[in-house]
N, C-alpha and C positions, 0 to 999 in steps of 0.2 A: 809417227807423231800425227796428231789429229788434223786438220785443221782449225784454223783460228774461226773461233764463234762470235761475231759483233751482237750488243744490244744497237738496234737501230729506233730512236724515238720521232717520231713527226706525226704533223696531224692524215689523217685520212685523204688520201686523196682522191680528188671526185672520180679518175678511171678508174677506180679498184684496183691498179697493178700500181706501186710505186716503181718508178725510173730510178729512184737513189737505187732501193732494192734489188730491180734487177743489175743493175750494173755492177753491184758488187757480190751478188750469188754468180752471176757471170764470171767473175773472178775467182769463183770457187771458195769465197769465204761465207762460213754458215750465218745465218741472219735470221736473228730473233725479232720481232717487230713489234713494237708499241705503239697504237694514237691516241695517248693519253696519260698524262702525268701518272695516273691510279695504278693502269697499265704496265708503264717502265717500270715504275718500285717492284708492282706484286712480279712483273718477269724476273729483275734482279735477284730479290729475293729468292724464288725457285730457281734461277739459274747463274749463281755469286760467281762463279768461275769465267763468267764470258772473259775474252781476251780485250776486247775494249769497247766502250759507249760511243755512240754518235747521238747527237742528240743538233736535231734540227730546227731552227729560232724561226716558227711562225706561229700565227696566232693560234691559242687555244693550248699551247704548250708553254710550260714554266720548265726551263733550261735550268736555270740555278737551281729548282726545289730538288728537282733528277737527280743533278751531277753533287749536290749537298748529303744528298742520301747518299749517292753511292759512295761518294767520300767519306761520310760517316763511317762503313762498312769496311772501306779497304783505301790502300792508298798505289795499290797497284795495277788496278786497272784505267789506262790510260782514256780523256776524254776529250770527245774531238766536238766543237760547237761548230755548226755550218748555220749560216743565214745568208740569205740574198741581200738584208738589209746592211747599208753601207755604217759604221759603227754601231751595231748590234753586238753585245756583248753577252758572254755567263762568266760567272767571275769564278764558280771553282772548275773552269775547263782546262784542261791543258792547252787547248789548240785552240783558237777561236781562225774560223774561214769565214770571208765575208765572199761568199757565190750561191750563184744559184745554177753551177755547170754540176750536173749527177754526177760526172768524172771527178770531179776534186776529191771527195770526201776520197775515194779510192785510192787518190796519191798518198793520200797522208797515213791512212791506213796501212797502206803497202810500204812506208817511210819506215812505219813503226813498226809492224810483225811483218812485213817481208810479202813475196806473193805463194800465197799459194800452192800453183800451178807446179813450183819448183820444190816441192817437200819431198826428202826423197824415203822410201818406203810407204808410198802412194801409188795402189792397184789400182789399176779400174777393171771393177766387176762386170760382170755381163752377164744377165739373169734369160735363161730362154725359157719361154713357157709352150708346154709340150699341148 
């Protein structure tokens, strides 16, 4: 079994490396990454199968326009809204989280498809180069 491929959307952030990001490739979940409404859609669109949306409520991102499309499209991929803002909401999310700890989004993640780490029929390759 594969593992689980999240849509991850937020805006850019100023280190070039998102924290939400590594902490859940860290987790061994695969991570497609948007910083930008345009962004989410056109990745959804070439990749409709992700296992689930996070879509993160700061400025520059429209949460509902995201999670509206994706909804339009399917009703099976589950949507997790994180904000640091204390009632910030997206109304077609499944989950709405009010933090700003990179950890959380990964609880809920892990609530919903499980971790990872434990999938069984999971190699790890080991490539040498001669």
């Amino acid at each position: 079994m594969p593992r689980p491929t999240l849509l991850v959307a937020e805006p850019e952030p100023p280190q070039a490396l998102s924290v939400r990001k590594l902490v859940l490739e860290t987790a061994k979940f695969n991570v497609l990454t948007a910083h930008s409404n345009r962004e989410a859609v056109d990745i959804f669109r070439l990749f409709p199968n992700v296992s689930m949306a996070v879509l993160v409520g700061e400025s520059g991102l429209d949460c509902d326009s995201i999670a509206k499309h994706i909804r339009a499209a399917t009703d099976k991929v589950p949507i997790a809204f994180v904000s640091g803002r204390i009632a910030a909401k997206c109304e077609y999310a499944d989950h709405n989280l009010q933090s700003g700890e990179p950890e959380r989004p990964l609880e809920i993640v892990r609530s919903l498809l499980g971790d990872p780490r434990e999938l069984k029929g999971e190699r790890n390759l080991v490539l040498t180069i001669e």
